[in-house]
C-alpha positions in Angstrom: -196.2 -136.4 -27.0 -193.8 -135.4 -23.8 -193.2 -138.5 -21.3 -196.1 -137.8 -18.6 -195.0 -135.5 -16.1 -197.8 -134.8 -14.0 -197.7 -131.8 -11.7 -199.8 -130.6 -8.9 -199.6 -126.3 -8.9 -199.7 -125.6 -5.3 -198.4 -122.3 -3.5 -196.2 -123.9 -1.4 -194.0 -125.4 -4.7 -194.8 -122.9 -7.2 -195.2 -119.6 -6.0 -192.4 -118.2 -8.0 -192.8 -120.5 -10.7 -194.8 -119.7 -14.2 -195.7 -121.1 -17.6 -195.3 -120.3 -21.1 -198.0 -120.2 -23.7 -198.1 -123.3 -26.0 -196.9 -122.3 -29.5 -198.4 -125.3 -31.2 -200.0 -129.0 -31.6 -196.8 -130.9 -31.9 -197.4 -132.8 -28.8 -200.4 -134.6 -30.4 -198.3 -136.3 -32.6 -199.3 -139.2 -31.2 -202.8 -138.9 -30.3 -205.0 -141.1 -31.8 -208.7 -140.0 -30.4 -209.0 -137.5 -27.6 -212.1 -136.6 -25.2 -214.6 -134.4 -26.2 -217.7 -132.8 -24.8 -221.1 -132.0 -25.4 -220.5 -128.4 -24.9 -218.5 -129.3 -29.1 -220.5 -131.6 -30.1 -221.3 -128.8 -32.9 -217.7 -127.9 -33.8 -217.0 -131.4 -33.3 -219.2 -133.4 -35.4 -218.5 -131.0 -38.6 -214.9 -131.3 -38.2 -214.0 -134.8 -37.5 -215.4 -138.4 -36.9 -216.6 -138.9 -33.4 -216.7 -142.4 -31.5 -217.3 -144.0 -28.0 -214.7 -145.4 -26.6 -214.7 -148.0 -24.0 -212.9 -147.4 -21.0 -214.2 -150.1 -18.3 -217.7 -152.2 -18.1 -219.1 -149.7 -16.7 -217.6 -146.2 -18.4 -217.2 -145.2 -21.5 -216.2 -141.5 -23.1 -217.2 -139.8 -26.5 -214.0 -138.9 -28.7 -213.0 -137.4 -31.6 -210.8 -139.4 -34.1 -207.3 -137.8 -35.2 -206.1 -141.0 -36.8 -207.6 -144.2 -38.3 -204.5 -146.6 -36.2 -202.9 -146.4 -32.4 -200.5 -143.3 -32.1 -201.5 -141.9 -35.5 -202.8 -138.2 -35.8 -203.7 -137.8 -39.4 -204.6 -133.8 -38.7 -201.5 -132.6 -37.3 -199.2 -131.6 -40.3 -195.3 -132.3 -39.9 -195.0 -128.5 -39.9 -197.2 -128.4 -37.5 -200.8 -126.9 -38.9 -204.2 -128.6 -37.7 -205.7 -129.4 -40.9 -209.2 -129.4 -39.7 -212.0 -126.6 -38.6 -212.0 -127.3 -34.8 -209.5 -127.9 -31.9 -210.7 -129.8 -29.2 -210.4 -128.3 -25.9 -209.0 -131.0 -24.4 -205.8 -129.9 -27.0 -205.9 -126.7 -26.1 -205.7 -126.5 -22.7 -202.7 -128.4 -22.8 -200.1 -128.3 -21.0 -203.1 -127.7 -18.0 -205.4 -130.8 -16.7 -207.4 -131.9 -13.8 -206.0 -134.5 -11.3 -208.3 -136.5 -8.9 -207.1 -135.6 -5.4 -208.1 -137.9 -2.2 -210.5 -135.8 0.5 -211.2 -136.8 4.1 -214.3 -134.2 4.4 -216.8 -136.0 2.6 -217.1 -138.4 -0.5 -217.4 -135.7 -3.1 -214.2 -135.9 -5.4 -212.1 -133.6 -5.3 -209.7 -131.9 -8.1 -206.3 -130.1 -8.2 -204.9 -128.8 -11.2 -201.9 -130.3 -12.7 -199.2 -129.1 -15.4 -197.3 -131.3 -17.8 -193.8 -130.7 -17.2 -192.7 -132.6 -20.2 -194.1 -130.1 -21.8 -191.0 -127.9 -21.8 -193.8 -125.2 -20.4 -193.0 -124.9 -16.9 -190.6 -121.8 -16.0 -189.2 -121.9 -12.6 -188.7 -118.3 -13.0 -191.0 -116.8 -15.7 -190.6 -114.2 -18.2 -193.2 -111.6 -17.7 -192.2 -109.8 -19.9 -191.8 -112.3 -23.0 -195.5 -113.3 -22.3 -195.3 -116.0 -19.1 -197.3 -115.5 -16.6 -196.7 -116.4 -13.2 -199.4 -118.9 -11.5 -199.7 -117.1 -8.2 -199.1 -113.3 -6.7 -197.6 -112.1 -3.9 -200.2 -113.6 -1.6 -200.6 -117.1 -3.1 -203.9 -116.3 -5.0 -204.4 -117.1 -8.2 -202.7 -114.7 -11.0 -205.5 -113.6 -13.8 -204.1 -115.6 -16.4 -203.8 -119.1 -13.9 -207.6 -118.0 -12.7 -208.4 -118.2 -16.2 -207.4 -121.3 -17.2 -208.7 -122.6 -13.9 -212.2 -121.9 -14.9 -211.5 -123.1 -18.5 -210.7 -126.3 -16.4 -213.6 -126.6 -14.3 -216.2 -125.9 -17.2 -214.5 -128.4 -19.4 -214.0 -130.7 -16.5 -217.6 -130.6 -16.0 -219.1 -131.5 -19.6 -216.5 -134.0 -19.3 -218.9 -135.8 -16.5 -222.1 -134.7 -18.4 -221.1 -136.3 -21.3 -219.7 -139.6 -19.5 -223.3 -139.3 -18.2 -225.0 -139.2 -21.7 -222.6 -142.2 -23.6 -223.0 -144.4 -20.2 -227.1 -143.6 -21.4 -226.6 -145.0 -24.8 -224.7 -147.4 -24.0 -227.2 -148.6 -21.3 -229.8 -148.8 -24.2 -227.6 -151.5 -26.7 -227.1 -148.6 -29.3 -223.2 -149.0 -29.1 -221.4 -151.4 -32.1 -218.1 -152.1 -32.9 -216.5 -149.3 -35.3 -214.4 -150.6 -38.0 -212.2 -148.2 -39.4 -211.3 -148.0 -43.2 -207.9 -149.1 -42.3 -205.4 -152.4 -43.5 -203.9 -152.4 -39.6 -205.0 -153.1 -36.4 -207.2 -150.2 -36.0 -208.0 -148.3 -32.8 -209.1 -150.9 -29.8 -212.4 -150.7 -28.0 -214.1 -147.8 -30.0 -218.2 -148.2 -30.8 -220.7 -145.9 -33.1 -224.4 -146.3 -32.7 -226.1 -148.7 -34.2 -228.8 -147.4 -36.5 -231.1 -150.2 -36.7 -231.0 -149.8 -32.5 -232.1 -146.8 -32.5 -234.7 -147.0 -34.9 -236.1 -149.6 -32.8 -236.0 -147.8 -29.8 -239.6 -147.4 -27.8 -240.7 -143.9 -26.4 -240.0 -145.0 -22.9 -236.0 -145.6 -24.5 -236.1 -142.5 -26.1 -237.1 -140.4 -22.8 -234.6 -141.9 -21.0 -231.9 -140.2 -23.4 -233.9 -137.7 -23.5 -233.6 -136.9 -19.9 -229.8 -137.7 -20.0 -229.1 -135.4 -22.8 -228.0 -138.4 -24.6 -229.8 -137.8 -27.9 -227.6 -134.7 -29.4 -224.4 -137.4 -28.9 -226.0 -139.6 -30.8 -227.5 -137.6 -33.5 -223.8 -135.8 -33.7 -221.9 -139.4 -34.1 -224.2 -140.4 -36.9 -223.6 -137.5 -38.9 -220.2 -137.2 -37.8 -219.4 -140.4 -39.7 -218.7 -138.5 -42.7 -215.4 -137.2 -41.5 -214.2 -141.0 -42.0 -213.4 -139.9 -45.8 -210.9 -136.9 -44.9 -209.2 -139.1 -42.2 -208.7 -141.3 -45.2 -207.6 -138.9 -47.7 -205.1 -137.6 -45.4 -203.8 -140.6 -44.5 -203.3 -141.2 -48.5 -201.4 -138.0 -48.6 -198.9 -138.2 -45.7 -197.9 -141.3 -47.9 -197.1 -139.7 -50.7 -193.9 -138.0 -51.5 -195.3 -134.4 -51.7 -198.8 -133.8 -50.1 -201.5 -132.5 -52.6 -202.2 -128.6 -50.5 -205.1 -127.6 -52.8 -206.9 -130.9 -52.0 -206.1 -130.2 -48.3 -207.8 -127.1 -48.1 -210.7 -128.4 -50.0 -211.0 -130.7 -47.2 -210.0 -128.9 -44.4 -210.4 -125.2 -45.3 -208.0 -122.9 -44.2 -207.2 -123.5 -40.2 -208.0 -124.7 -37.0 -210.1 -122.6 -33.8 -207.6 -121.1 -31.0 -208.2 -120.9 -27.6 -206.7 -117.3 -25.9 -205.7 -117.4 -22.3 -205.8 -113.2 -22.9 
């Protein structure tokens, strides 16, 4: 992936300025797990292995696994191609994210959105038209292709904290266990599955509490998501080998990965 370059889109810095559309996944190179919501738990589960990771003692975030050691993505082909059903949204709306801006009003947080200029996206002077789009018009508002990914960004943004909400749950209840991945490394750090045996043991009172937190379809999709452990695998069996076996791929795989259209 790019080195971080974080930028804040403002008027007063980027009114000329524009972006390009991302033309593939090559900057995920090096993800290992990304963030993912409730609102894919679906697409999610069906594609790949989901886990909780831990982020502090008192935070923790659902994820989808892309590779079974630090800085591996297993999914991403070297020509590119995502070798799996489902993109996360996380990966498509980059080179776009959320940053956590200080307010003096009140003690809600607030958000701006930020760019990744390392993402060779940013056009000082865009392109219209190539197909860049500029972020703001004539009077500083919002183009329609910025206002869209703006509102991608606060929907995603938003199961983001729902789903913080709902693994914070579980984890409140002592369903969380170490996951040990079917690797001879390291592995990933500070990653947990449920623990079936806790759950089963649960009382109602337990259960209503997840319930209430929409906690229960996160743990329902991690336990059948554990499936996905096998292609992770696989993969990782064929990027060893000196010519990658494509009819097994799509048997694992099928034929392509979701899109998400700024248009």
């Amino acid at each position: 992936m790019a080195e971080n370059q974080k930028h804040i889109i403002q008027p007063a810095t980027d009114s000329k300025a524009g972006f390009a559309k991302n033309p593939s996944l090559k900057f995920s190179e090096k993800i290992a797990a990304v963030p993912v919501t409730v609102h894919e738990l679906v697409q999610a589960s069906g594609a790949l292995p989901l886990a909780i990771a831990k982020l502090s003692d008192t935070r923790y975030q659902l994820v989808a696994l892309l590779g079974l050691e630090p800085q591996q993505n297993l999914v991403l082909q070297e020509n590119g191609n995502w070798r799996a059903f489902y993109v996360p949204t996380e990966l498509r709306l980059y080179p776009f994210g959320f940053a956590a801006v200080e307010s003096s009003n009140d003690d809600q947080q607030r958000y701006a959105v930020c760019f990744e200029k390392g993402s060779d996206l940013y056009r000082d002077t865009p392109n219209e038209a190539a197909g860049e789009s500029l972020f703001f018009d004539d009077q500083g508002k919002p183009t329609t292709q910025f206002a869209k990914v703006i509102e991608l960004l606060k929907q995603h943004n938003q199961a983001l904290n729902i789903t913080g909400q709902a693994v914070t749950a579980i984890a409140s209840e002592g369903l969380l266990t170490p996951f040990q991945l079917p690797d001879d490394g390291d592995g990933i750090k500070g990653i947990y599955r449920i623990n079936e045996k806790a759950l089963n043991a649960l009382d109602k009172e337990a259960l209503e509490r997840l319930h209430k937190t929409n906690a229960l379809p996160v743990v329902y999709a991690q336990l059948f998501s554990m499936h996905n452990l096998r292609l992770l695998t696989r993969l990782k069996e064929m990027h060893a080998a000196a010519t990658p076996d494509e009819s097994l791929l799509e048997e694992l795989f099928g034929d392509g990965g979701d899109s998400l259209s700024f248009e």
